[in-house]
PyMOL commands that place a pseudoatom at each C-alpha (Angstrom):
pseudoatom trace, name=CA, resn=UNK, resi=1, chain=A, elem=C, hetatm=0, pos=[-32.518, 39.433, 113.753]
pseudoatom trace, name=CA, resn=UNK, resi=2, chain=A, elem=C, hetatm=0, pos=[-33.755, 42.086, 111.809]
pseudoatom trace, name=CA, resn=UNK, resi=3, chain=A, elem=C, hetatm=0, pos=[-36.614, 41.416, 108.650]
pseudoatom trace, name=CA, resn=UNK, resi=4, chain=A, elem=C, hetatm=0, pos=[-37.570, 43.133, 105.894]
pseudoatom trace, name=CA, resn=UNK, resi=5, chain=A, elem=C, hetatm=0, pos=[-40.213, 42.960, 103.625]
pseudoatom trace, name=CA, resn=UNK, resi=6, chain=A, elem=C, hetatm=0, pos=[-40.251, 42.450, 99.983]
pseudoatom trace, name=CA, resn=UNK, resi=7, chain=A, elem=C, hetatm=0, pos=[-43.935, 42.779, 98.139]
pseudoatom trace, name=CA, resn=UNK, resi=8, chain=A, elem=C, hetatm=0, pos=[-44.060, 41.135, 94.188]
pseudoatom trace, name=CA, resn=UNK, resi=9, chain=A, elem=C, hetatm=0, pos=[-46.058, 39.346, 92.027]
pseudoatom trace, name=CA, resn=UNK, resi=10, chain=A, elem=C, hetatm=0, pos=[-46.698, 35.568, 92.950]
pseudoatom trace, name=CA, resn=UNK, resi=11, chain=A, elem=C, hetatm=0, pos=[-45.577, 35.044, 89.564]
pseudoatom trace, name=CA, resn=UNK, resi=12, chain=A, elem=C, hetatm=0, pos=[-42.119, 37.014, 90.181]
pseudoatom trace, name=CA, resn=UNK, resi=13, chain=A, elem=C, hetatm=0, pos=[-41.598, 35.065, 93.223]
pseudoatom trace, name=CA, resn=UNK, resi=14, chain=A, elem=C, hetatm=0, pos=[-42.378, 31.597, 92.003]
pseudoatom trace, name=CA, resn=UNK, resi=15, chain=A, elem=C, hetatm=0, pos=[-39.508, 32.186, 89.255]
pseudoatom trace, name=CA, resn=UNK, resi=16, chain=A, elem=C, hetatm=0, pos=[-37.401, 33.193, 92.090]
pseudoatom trace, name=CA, resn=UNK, resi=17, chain=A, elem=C, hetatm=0, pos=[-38.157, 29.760, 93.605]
pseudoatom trace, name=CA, resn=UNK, resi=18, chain=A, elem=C, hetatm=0, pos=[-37.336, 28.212, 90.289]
pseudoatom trace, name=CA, resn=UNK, resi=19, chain=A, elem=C, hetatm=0, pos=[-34.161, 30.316, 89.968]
pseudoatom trace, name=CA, resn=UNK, resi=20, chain=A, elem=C, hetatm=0, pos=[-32.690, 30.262, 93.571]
pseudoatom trace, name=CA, resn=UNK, resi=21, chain=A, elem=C, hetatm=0, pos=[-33.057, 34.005, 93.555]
pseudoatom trace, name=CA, resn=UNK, resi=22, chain=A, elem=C, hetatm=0, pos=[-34.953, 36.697, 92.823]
pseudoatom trace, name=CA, resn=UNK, resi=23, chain=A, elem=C, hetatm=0, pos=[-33.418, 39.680, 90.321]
pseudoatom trace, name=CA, resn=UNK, resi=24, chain=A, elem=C, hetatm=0, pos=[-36.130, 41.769, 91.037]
pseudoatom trace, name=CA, resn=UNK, resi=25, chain=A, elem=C, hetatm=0, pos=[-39.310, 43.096, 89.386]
pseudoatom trace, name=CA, resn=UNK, resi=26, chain=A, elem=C, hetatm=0, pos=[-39.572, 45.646, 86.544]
pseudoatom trace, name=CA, resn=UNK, resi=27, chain=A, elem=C, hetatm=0, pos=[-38.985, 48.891, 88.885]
pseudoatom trace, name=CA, resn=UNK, resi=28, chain=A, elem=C, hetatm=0, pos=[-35.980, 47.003, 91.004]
pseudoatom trace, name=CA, resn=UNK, resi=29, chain=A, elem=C, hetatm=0, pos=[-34.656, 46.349, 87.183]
pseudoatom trace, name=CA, resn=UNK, resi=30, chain=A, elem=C, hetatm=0, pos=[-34.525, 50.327, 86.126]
pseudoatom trace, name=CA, resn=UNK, resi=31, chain=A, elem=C, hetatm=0, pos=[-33.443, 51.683, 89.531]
pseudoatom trace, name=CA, resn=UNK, resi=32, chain=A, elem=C, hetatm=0, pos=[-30.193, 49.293, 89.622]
pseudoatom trace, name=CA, resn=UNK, resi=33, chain=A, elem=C, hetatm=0, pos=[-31.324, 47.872, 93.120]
pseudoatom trace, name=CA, resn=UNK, resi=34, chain=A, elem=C, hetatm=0, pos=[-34.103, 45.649, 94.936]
pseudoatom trace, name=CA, resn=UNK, resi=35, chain=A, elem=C, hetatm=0, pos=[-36.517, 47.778, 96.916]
pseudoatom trace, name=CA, resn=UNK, resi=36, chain=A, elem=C, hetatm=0, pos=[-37.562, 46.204, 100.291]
pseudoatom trace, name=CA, resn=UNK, resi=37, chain=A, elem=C, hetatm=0, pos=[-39.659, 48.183, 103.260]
pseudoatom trace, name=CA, resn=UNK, resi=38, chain=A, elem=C, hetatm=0, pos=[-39.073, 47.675, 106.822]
pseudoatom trace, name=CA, resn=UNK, resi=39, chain=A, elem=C, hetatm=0, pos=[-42.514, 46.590, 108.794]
pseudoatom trace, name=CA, resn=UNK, resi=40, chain=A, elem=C, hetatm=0, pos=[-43.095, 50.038, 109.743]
pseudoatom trace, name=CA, resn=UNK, resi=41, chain=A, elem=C, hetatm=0, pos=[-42.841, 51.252, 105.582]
pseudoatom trace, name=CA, resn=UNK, resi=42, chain=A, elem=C, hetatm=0, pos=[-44.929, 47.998, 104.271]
pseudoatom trace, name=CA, resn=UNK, resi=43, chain=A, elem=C, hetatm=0, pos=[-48.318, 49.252, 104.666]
pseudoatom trace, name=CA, resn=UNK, resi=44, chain=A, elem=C, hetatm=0, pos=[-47.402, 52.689, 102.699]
pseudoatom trace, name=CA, resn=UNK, resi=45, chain=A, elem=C, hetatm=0, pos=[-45.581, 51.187, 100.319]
pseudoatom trace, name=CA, resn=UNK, resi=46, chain=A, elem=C, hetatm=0, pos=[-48.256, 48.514, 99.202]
pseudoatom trace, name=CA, resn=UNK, resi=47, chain=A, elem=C, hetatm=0, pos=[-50.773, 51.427, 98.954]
pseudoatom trace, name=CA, resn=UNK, resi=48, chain=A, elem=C, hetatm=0, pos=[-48.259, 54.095, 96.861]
pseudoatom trace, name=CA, resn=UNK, resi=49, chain=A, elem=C, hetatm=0, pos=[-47.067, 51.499, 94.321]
pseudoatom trace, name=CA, resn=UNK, resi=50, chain=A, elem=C, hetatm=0, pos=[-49.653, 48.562, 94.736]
pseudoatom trace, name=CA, resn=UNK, resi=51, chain=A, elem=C, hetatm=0, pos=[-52.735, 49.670, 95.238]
pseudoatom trace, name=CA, resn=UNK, resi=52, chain=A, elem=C, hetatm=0, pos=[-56.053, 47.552, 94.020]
pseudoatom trace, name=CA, resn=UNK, resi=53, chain=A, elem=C, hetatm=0, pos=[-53.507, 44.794, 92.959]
pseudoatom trace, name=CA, resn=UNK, resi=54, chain=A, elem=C, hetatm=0, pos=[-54.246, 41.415, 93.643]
pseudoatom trace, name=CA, resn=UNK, resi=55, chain=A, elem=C, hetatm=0, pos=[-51.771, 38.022, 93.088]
pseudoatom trace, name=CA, resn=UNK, resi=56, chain=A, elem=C, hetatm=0, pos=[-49.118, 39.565, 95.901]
pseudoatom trace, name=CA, resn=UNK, resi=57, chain=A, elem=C, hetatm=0, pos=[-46.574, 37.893, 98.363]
pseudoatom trace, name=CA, resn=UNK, resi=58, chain=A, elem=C, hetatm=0, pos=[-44.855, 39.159, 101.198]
pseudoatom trace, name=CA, resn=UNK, resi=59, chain=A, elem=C, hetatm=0, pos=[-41.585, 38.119, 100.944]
pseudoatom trace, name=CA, resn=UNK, resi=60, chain=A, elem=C, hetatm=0, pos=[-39.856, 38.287, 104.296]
pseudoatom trace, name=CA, resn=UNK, resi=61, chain=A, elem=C, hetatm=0, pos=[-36.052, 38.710, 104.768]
pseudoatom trace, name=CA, resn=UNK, resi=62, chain=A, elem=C, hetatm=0, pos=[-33.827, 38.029, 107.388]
pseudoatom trace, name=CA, resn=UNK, resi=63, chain=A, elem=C, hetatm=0, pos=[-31.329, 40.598, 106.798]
pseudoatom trace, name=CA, resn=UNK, resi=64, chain=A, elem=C, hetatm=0, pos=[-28.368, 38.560, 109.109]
pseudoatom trace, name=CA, resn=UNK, resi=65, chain=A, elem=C, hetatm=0, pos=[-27.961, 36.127, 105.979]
pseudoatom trace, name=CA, resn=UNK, resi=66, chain=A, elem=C, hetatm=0, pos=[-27.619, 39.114, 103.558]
pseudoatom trace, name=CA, resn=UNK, resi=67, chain=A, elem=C, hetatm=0, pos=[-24.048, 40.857, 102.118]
pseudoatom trace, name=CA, resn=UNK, resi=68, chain=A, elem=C, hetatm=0, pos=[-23.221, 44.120, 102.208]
pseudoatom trace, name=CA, resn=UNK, resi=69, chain=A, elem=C, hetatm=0, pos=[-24.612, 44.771, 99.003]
pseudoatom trace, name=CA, resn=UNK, resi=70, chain=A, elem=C, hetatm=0, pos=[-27.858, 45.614, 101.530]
pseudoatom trace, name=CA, resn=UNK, resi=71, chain=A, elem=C, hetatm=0, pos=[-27.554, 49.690, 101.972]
pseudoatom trace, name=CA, resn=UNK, resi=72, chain=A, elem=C, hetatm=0, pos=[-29.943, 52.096, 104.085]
pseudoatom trace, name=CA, resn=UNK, resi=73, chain=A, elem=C, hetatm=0, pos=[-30.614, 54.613, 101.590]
pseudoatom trace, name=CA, resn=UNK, resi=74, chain=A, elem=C, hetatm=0, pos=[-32.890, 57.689, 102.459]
pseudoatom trace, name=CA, resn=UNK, resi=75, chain=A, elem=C, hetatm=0, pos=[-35.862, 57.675, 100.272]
pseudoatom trace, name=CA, resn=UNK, resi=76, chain=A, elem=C, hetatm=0, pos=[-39.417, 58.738, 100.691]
pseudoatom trace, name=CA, resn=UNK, resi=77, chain=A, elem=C, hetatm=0, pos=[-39.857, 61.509, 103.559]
pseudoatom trace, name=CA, resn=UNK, resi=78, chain=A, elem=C, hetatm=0, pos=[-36.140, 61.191, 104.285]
pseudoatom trace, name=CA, resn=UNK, resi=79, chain=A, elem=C, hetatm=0, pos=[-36.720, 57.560, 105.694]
pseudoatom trace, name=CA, resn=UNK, resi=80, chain=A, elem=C, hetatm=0, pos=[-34.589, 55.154, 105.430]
pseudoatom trace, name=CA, resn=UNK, resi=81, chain=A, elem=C, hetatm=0, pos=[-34.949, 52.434, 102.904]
pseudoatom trace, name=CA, resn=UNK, resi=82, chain=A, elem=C, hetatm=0, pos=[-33.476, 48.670, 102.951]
pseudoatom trace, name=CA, resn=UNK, resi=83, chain=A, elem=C, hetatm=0, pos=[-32.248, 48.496, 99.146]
pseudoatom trace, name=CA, resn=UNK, resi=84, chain=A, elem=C, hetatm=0, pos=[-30.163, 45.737, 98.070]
pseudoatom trace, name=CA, resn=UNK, resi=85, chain=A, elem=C, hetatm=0, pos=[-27.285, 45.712, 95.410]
pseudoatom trace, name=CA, resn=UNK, resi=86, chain=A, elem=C, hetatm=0, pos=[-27.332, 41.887, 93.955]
pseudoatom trace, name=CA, resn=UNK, resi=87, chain=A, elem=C, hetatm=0, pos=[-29.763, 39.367, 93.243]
pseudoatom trace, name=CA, resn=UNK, resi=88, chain=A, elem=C, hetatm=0, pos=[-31.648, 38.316, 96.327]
pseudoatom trace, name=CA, resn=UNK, resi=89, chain=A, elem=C, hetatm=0, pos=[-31.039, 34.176, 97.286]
pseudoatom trace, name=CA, resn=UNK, resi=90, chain=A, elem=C, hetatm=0, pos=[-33.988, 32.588, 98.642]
pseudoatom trace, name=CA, resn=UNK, resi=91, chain=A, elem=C, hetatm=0, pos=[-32.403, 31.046, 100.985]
pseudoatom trace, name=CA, resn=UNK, resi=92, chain=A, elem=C, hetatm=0, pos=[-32.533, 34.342, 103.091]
pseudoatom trace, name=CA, resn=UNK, resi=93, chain=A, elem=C, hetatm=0, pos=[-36.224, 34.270, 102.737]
pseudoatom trace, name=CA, resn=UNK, resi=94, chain=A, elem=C, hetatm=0, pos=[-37.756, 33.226, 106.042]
pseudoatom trace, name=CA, resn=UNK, resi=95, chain=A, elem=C, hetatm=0, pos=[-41.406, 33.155, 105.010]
pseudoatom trace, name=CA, resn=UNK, resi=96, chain=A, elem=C, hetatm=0, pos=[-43.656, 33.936, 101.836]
pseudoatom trace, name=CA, resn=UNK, resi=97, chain=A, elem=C, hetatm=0, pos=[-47.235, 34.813, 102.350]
pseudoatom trace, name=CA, resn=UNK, resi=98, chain=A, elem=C, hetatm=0, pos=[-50.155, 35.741, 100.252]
pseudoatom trace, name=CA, resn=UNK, resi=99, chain=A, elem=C, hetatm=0, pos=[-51.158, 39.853, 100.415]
pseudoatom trace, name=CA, resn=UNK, resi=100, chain=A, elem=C, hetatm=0, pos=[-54.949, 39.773, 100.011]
pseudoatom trace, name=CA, resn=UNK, resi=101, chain=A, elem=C, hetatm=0, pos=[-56.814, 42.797, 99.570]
pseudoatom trace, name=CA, resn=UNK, resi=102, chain=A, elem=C, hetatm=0, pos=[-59.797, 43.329, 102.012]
pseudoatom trace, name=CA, resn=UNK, resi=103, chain=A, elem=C, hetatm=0, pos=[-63.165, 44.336, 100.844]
pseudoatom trace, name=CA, resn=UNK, resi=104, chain=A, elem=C, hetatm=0, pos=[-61.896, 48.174, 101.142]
pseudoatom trace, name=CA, resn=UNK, resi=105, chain=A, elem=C, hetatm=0, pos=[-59.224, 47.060, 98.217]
pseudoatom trace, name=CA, resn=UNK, resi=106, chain=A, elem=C, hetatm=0, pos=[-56.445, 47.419, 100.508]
pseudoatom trace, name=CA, resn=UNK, resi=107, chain=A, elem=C, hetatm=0, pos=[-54.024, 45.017, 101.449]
pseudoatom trace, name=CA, resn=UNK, resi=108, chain=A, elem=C, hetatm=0, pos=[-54.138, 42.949, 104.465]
pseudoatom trace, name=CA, resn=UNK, resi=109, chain=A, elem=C, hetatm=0, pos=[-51.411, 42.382, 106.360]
pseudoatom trace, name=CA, resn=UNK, resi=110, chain=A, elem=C, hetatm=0, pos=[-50.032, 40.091, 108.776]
pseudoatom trace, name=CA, resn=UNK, resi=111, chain=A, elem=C, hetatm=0, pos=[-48.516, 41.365, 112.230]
pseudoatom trace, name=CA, resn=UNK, resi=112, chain=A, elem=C, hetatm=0, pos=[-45.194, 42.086, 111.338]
pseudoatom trace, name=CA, resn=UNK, resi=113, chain=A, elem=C, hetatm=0, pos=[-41.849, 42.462, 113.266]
for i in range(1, 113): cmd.bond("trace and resi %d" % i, "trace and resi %d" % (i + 1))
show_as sticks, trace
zoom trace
């Protein structure tokens, strides 16, 4: 099984939960595609495009239940990027977790696989 990692609003998500799937938040929206981050990418992605912000999840994703619609797309440093073409259904999700921020203002984060 391979996860990957999906950080939004608790707000976005709890609409997700309401709709059966997530469509993504403002920046999926304009770039045609859902961002995720594998557990190695998380951490620098929380601080580049999250930083100080408080009312997170970690959305986790078991990428075995997903279509091909998921692409590896290089992206920042020529890494490669989990990016998915279509709505996300949250019944691939297999956990949601609160992202605190520590008394540094960064993010906390859970040991991830």
């Amino acid at each position: 099984m391979t996860l990957i990692y999906k950080i939004c609003t608790a707000e976005e998500w709890r609409d997700a939960e309401r709709l059966g799937r997530f469509i993504g938040s403002a920046v999926d929206k304009a770039d045609g595609f859902i961002h995720f981050s594998t557990a190695e990418q998380a951490g620098e992605t929380a601080r580049k495009h999250f930083a100080g912000q408080s009312d997170l999840v970690l959305v986790t994703v078991d990428t075995e239940k997903l279509t091909d619609a998921l692409k590896w797309e290089e992206s920042r440093g020529g890494a490669l990027f989990p990016h998915l073409y279509e709505p996300l259904d949250v019944s691939a999700v297999a956990e949601v977790r609160s992202l605190r921020l520590g008394e540094d203002e960064a993010h906390v984060f859970p040991t991830l696989l």
